[in-house]
C-alpha positions as CSV (number, residue, x, y, z in Angstrom):
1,X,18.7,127.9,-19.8
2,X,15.7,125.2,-20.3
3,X,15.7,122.6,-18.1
4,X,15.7,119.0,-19.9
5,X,13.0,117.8,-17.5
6,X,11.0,121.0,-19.2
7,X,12.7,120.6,-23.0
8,X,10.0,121.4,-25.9
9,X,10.7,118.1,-27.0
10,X,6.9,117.1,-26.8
11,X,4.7,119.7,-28.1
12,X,7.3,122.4,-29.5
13,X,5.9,125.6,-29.9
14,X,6.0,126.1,-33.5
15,X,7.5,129.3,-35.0
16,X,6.6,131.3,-37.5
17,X,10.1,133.0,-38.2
18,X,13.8,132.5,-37.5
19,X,17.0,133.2,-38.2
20,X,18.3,130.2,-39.8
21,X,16.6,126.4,-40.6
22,X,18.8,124.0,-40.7
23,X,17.5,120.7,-42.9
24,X,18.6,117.5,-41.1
25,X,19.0,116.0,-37.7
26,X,22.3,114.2,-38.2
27,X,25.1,115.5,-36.6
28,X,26.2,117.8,-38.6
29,X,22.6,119.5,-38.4
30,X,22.7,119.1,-35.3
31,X,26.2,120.5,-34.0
32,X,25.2,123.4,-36.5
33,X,21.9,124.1,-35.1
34,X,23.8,124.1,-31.2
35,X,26.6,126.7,-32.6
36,X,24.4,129.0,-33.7
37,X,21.6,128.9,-30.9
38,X,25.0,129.3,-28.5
39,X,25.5,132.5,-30.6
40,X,22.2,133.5,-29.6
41,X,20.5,133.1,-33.2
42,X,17.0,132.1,-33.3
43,X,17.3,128.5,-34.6
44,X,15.1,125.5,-36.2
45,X,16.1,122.0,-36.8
46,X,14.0,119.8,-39.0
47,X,14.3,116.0,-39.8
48,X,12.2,114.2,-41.6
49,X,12.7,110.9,-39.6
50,X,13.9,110.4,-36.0
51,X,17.8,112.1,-35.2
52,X,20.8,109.8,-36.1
53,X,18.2,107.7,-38.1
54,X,20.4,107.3,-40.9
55,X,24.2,108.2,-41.3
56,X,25.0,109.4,-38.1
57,X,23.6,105.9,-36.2
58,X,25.6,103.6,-38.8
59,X,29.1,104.6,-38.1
60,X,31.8,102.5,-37.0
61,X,31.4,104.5,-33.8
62,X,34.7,105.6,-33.4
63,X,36.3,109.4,-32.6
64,X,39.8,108.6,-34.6
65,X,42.1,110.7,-37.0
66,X,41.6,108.4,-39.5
67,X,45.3,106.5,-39.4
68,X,44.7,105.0,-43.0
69,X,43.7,108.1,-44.4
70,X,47.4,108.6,-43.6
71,X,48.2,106.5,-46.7
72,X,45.9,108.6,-49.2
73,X,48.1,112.1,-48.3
74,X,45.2,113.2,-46.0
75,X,47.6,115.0,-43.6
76,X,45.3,117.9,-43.1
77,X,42.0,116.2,-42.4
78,X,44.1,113.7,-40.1
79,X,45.5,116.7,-38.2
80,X,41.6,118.5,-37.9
81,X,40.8,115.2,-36.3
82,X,43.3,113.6,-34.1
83,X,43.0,117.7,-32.6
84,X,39.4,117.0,-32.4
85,X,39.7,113.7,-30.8
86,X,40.9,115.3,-27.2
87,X,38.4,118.0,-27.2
88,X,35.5,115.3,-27.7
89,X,36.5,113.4,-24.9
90,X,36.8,116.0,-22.7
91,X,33.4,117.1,-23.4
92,X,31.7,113.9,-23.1
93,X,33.2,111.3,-20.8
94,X,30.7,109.1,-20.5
95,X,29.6,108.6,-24.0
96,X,32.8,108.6,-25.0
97,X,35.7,107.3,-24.1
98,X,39.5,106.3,-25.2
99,X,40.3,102.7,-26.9
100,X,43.5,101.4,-27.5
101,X,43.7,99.2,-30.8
102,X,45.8,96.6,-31.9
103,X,47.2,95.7,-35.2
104,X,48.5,92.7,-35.8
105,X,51.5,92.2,-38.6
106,X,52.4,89.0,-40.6
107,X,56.0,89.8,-42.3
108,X,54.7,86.7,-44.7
109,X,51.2,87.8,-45.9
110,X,50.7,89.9,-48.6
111,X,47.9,91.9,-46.7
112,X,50.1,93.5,-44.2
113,X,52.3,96.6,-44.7
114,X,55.2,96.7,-44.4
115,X,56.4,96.9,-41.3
116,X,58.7,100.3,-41.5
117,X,55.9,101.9,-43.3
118,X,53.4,100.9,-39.5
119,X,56.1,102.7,-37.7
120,X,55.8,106.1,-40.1
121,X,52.6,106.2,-40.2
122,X,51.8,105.4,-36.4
123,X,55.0,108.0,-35.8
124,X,52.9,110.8,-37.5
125,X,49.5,110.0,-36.3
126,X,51.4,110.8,-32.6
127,X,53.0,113.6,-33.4
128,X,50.8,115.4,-36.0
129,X,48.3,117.3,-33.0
130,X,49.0,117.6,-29.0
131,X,47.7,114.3,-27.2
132,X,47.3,114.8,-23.9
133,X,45.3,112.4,-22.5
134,X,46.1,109.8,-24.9
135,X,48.7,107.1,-24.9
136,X,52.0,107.1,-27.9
137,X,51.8,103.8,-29.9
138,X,54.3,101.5,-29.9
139,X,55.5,97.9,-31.2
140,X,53.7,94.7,-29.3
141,X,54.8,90.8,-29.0
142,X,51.5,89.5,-29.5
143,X,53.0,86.3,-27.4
144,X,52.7,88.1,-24.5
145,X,49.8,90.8,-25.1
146,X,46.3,89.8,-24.1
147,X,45.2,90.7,-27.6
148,X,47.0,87.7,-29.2
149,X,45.2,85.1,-27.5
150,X,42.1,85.5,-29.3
151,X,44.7,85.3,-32.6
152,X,45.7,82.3,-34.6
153,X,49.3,81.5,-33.7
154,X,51.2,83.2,-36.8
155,X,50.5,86.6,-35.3
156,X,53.5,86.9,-33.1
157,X,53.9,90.7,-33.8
158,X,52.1,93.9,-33.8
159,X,51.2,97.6,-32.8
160,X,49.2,99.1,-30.6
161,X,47.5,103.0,-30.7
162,X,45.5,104.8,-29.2
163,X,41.6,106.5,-30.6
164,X,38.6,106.8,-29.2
165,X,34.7,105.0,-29.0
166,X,31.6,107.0,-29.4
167,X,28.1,106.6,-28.7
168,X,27.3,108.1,-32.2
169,X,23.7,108.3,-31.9
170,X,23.3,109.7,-28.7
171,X,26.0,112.2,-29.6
172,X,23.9,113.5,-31.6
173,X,20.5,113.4,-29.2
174,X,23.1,115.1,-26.7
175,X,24.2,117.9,-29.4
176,X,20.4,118.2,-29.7
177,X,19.4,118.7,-26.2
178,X,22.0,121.3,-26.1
179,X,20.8,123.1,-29.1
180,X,17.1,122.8,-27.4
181,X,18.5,124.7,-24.0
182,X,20.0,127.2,-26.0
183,X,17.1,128.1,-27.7
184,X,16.9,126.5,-30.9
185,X,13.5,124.8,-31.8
186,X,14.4,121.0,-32.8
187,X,11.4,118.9,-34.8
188,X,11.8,115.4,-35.3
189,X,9.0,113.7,-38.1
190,X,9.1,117.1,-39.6
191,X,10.6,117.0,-43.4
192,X,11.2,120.1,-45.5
193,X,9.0,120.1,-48.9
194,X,9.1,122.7,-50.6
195,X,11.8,126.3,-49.7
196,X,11.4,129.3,-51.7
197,X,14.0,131.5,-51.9
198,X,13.8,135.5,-51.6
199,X,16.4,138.4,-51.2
200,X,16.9,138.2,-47.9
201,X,14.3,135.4,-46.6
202,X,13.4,131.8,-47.3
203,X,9.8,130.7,-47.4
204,X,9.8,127.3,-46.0
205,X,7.0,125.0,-46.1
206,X,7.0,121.9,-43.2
207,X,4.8,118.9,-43.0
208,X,5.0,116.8,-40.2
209,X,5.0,112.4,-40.5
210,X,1.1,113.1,-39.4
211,X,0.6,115.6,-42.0
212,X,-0.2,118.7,-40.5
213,X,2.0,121.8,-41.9
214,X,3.7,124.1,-41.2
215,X,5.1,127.6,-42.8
216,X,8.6,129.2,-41.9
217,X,9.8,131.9,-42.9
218,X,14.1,132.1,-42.1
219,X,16.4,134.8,-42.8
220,X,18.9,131.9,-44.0
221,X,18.6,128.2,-44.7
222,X,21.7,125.2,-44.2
223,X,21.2,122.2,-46.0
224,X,22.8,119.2,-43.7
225,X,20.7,116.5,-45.4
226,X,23.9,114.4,-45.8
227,X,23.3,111.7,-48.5
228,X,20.4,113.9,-50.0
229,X,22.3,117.2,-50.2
230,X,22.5,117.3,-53.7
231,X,18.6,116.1,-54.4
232,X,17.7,118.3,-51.3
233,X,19.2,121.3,-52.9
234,X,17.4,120.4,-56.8
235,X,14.1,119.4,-55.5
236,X,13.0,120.8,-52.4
237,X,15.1,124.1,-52.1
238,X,14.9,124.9,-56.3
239,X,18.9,126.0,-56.4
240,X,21.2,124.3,-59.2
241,X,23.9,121.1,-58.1
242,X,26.8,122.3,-57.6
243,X,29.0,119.3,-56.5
244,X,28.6,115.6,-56.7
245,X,28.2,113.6,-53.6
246,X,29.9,109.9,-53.6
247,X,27.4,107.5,-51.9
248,X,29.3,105.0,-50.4
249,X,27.3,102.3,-48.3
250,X,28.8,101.4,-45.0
251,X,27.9,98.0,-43.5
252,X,28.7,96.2,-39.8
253,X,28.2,92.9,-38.0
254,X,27.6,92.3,-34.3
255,X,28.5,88.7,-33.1
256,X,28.7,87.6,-29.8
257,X,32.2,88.2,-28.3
258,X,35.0,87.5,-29.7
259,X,37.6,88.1,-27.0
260,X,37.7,89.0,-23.2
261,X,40.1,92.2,-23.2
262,X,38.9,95.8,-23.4
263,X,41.6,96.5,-26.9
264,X,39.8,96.4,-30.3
265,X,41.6,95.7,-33.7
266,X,42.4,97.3,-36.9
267,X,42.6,93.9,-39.2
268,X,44.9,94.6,-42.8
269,X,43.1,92.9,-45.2
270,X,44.4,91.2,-48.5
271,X,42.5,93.8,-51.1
272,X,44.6,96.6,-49.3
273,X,40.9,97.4,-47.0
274,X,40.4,97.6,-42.9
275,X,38.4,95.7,-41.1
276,X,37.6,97.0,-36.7
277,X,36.9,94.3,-34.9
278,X,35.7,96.0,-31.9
279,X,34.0,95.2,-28.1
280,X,30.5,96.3,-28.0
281,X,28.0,96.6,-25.3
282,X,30.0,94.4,-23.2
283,X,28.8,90.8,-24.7
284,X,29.3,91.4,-28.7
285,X,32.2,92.7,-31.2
286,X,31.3,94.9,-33.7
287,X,32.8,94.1,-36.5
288,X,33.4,96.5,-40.0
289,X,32.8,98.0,-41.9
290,X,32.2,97.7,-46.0
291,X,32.7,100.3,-48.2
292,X,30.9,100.1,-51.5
293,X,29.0,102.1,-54.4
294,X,25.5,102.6,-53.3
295,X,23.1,103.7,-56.6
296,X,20.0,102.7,-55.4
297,X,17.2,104.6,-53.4
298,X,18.2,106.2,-50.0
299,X,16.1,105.6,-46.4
300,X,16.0,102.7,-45.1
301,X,19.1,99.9,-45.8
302,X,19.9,96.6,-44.6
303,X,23.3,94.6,-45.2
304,X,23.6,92.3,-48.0
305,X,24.3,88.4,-47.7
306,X,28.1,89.1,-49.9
307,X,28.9,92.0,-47.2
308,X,28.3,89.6,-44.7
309,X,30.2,86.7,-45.8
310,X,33.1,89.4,-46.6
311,X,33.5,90.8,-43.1
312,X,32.8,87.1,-42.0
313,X,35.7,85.6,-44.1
314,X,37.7,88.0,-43.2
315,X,37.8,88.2,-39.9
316,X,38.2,84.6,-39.9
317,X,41.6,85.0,-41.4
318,X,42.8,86.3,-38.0
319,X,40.8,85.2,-34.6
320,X,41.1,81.8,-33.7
321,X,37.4,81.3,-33.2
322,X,35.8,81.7,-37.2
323,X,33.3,84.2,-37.6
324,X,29.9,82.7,-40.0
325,X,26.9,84.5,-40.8
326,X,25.0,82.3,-38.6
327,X,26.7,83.9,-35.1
328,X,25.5,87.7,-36.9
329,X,23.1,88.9,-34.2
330,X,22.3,92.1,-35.5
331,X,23.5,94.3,-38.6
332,X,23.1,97.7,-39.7
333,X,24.4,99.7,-42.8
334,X,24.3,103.3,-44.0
335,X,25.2,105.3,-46.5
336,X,28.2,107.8,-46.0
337,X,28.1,111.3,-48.0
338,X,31.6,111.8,-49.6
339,X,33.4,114.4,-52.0
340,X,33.5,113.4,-55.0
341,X,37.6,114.0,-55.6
342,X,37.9,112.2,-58.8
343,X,39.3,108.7,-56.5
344,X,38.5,105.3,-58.4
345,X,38.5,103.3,-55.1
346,X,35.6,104.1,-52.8
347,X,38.0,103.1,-49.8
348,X,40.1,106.1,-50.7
349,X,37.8,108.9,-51.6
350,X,38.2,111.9,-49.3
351,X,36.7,112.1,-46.1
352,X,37.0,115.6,-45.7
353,X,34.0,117.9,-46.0
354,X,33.3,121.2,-47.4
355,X,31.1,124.0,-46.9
356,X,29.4,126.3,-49.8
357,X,27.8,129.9,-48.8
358,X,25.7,130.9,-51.6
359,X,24.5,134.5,-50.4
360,X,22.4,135.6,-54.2
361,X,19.7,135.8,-52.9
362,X,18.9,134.7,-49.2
363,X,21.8,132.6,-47.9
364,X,22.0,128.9,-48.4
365,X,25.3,126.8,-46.1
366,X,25.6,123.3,-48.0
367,X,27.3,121.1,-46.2
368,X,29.5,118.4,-48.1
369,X,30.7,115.3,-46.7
370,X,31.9,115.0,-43.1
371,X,32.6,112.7,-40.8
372,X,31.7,112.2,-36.6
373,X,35.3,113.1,-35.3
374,X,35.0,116.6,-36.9
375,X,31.3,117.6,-36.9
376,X,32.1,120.5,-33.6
377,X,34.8,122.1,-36.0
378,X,32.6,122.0,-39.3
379,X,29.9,123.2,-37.1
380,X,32.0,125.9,-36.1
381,X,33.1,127.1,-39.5
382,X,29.3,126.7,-40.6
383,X,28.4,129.2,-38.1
384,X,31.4,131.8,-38.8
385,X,30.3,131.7,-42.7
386,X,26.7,132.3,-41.5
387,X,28.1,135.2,-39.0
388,X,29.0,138.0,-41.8
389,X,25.5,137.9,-43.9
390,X,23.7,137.5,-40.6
391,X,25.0,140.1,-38.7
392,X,26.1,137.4,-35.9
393,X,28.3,139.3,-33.0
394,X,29.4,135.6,-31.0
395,X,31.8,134.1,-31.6
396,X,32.8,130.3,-31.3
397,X,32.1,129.3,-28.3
398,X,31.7,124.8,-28.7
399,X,36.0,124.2,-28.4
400,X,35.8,124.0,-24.4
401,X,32.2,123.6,-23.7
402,X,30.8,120.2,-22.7
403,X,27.7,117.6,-23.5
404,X,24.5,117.3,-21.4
405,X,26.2,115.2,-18.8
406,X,29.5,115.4,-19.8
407,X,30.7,117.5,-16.5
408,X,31.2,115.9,-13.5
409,X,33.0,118.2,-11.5
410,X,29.8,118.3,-9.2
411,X,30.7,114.7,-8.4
412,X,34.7,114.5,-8.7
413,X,36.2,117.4,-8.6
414,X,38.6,118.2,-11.1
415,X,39.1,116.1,-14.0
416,X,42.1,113.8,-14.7
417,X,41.6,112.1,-17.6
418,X,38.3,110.7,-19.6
419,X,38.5,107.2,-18.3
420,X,39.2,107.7,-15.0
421,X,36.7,110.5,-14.7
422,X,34.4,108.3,-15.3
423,X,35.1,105.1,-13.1
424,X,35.3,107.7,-10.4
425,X,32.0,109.1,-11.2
426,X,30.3,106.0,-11.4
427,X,30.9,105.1,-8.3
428,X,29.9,108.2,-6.8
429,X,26.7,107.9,-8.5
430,X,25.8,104.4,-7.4
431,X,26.8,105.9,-3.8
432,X,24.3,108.4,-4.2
433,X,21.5,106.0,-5.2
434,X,22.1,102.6,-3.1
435,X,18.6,102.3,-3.5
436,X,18.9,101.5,-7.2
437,X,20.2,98.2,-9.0
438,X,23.7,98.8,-9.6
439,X,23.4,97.4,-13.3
440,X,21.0,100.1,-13.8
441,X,22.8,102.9,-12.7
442,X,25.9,101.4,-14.4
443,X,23.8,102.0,-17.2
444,X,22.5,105.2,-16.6
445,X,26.0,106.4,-15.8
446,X,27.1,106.0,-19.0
447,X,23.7,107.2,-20.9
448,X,22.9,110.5,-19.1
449,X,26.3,111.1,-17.1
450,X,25.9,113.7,-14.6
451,X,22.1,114.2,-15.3
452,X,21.6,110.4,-14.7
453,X,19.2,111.8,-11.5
454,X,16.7,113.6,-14.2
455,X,15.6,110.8,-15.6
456,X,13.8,109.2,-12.1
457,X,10.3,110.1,-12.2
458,X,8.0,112.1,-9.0
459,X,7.1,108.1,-8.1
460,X,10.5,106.7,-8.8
461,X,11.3,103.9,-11.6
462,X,7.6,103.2,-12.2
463,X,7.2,99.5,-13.9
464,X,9.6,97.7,-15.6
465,X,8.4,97.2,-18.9
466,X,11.5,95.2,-20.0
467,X,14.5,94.0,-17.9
468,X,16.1,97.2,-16.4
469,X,13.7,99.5,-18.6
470,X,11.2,101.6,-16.1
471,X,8.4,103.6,-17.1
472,X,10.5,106.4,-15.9
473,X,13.3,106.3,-18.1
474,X,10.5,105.5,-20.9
475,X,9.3,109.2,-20.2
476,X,12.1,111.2,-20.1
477,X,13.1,109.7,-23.5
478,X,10.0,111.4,-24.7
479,X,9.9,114.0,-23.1
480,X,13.8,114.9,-23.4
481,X,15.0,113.1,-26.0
482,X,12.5,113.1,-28.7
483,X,11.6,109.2,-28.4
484,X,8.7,108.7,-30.5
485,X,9.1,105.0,-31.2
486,X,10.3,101.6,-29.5
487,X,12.8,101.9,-32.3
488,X,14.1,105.3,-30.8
489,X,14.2,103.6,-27.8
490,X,15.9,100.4,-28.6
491,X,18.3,100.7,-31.2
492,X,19.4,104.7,-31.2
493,X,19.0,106.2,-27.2
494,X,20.3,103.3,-26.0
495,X,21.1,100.0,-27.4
496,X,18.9,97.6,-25.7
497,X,17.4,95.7,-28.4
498,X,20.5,93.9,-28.9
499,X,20.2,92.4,-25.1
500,X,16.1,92.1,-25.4
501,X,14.6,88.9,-26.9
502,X,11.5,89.4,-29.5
503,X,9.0,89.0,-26.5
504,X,10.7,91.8,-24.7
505,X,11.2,93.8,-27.7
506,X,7.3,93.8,-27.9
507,X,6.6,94.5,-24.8
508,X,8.4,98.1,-25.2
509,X,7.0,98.6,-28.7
510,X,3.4,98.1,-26.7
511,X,3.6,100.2,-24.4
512,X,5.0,103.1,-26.7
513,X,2.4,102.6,-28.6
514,X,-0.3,102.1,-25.5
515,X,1.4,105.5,-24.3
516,X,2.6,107.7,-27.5
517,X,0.2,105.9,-30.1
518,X,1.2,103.6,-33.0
519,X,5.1,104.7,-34.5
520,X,7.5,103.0,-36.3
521,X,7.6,100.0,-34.2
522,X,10.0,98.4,-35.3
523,X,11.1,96.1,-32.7
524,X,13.6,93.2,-34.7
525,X,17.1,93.9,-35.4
526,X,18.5,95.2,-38.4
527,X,16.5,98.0,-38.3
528,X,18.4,101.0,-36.5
């Protein structure tokens, strides 16, 4: 197994021939391309921008069962997840990480549910997969709960459950350094133009955001382009449509805190939506999401001044403080890849996924829809489709495994539970380096987990290039984690931009560029 401080992040050696290319570095490319290369298949993973650049970085950021999905009859998908949801934690602790959430009720307004229809629902999300780790709900005087002081006085009752918080981009980075020490070949900047399909290989052509090509020949080919699977599958790989995607744009807030407890909230809203209103990177809520039509062109998307004023009203309606445009401090939107299952309401189309093996002719995996709690299972089934045609002899293998960092029994011990793991291993890390601010390994602790010690350098932090951002930490991004950019850096390995001002901002987007040469750049917020 590769070492990460050796990863062929850098200057991959580019193959000529594989088993299988997988289109798209979100993660559900990703989480396929680490099954397989765990089976032992010779794996590449392209994406034509940087990993999580798109979908996977604009998520509410949560690992959840989906408890309103409850309402649309999505018992199945809400059981895949919530079974999901323990086995996540598990193999991540410190990038993710159990929330409890709080939903207020107001017997009078015409927003809430009722509240014997709560207690169901809450009843069934308990009860329909083994929790283990994770708290039952139950009913909350809001009087007396630390979550109802940041509330307006008529919220006297509520409910509290449990879910969990992701890091969503570097859960996918992480699923990607996996893939890398298992063997798969993972190209960021590399897009797919042109796949030519055979009897029993694919003729792939490559060209890289600098322009030099590449040509890949693969014994089979998945298309995880999210958004783009349908156009991918027309225009690039030559095969007919056969499903419709619903493009539903997703849009969040962050303002600066809201409230001074560790709960989040799940907000019933008067058009029958949800709002989270969620603590982020310990100063800021996070606040979403938005859920509408999105027609126009794909890449890069910002939020719109009525999405804003919508999660901004609102929220209002609830938290005694009002929330404005003016206090946003950074947005971010995306655009979520749905089944198209005949819903009117974009709220309550499906988010469930599906997988399509066409096998006349070299084999093509689509993958349909999806969501972040479920990408290890889809992954999974991806690879046991692939495992007939392609003579695979693994089997799954991704159910008890952990994340890059995610074991600290070198550290602790045994585990007890996600949270706890972690405080313990925190401390044990900042014992280890006394040397080192504790901020900073705070930091790190969560970031890198047990591989937290990688990322020093030969000469230790180097400069500080921004507050609490060394050259060495600047290094191992690149050479580790595929950082190509200040925007990499910033807004998807970490989220530092939001606690940089513009000067500091620069100062990293300078010296990536002094030390990497000119990238994306991007150094103001709205743009991860």
């Amino acid at each position: 197994m590769t070492d990460c401080r050796e990863a062929p992040a850098a200057n991959p050696d580019l193959p000529a021939e594989c088993d299988v290319l997988v289109v798209g570095g979100g993660i559900n490319g990703v989480g396929i391309a680490r099954d397989l290369a765990g089976r032992g298949v010779r794996v590449v993973l392209c994406e034509q921008d940087d990993l999580a650049s798109h979908t996977s970085s604009a998520s509410t950021k949560l690992i959840h069962g989906g408890l309103r999905y409850l309402e649309h009859g999505e018992f199945a998908l809400v059981r895949k997840a919530l079974a999901e949801r323990e086995r996540l934690l598990r193999s991540a602790p410190h990038i993710l990480w159990p929330l409890r959430f709080v939903m207020p009720h107001d017997p009078d307004s015409a927003a809430s549910r009722p509240a014997w229809l709560i207690r169901v629902g809450l009843f069934l999300y308990d009860h329909l997969a083994r929790r283990e780790w994770l708290g039952a709900s139950r009913g909350i005087d809001l009087r007396r709960h630390p979550a109802g002081l940041a509330l307006k006085p008529a919220f006297r009752q509520g409910f509290e459950y449990a879910d969990g918080w992701a890091d969503d981009a570097r859960l996918v980075v992480l699923a990607a350094v996996d893939a890398a020490e298992r063997g798969a070949t993972v190209l960021t900047r590399w897009r797919c133009v042109d796949a030519q399909r055979g009897a029993d290989r694919w003729q792939v052509q490559l060209q890289s955001a600098a322009g030099a090509t590449l040509r890949l020949s693969a014994r089979a080919l998945v298309n995880a382009t999210g958004p783009w699977a349908a156009q991918f599958l027309g225009e690039q790989a030559h095969a007919p449509q056969v499903r419709a995607l619903r493009r539903v744009k997703g849009s969040h807030i962050v303002v600066p805190r809201l409230f001074d407890h560790d709960c989040a909230y799940l907000l019933q809203m008067p058009d029958k939506r949800v709002v989270f209103a969620i603590p982020y990177e310990r100063d800021f809520t996070l606040i979403g999401t938005t859920e509408v039509e999105h027609h126009g062109a794909l890449g890069a998307l910002h939020i719109e001044a009525d999405e804003i004023a919508y999660l901004c009203e609102q929220v209002s309606r609830y938290f005694q403080k009002a929330v404005v445009p003016a206090h946003v401090v950074w947005s971010y939107a995306g655009v979520r890849p749905l089944l198209d299952d005949g819903s009117g309401d974009a709220a309550s189309v499906t988010r469930d996924y599906a997988l399509e093996l066409d096998v006349a002719g070299a084999p093509v995996l689509s993958v349909w829809g999806g969501k972040l709690t479920t990408f290890r299972k889809l992954a999974e089934e991806a690879a046991d489709l692939l495992a007939a045609p392609l003579h695979i002899e693994r089997g799954a293998w991704t159910a008890s495994a952990v994340l890059p960092g995610g074991d600290f029994s070198e550290f602790i011990g045994t585990p007890v539970q996600p949270d706890a793991d972690f405080a313990r291993f925190a401390a044990e890390l900042a014992r280890r380096h006394p040397d080192l601010p504790e901020a900073l390994m705070q930091r790190w602790a969560r970031a890198y987990g047990s591989r937290a010690g990688r990322v020093l350098g030969p000469d230790g932090l180097g400069a500080e290039v921004a507050p609490g951002l060394f050259e060495a930490e600047l290094r191992h991004l690149h050479r580790c984690e595929w950082a190509r950019s200040a925007d990499d850096v910033l807004w998807r390995r970490s989220k530092l931009g939001l606690h940089f001002t513009l000067t500091e901002r620069e100062a990293v987007a300078r010296w990536c560029d002094a030390q990497w040469g000119a990238a994306e750049g991007a150094v103001a917020p709205g743009s991860a």
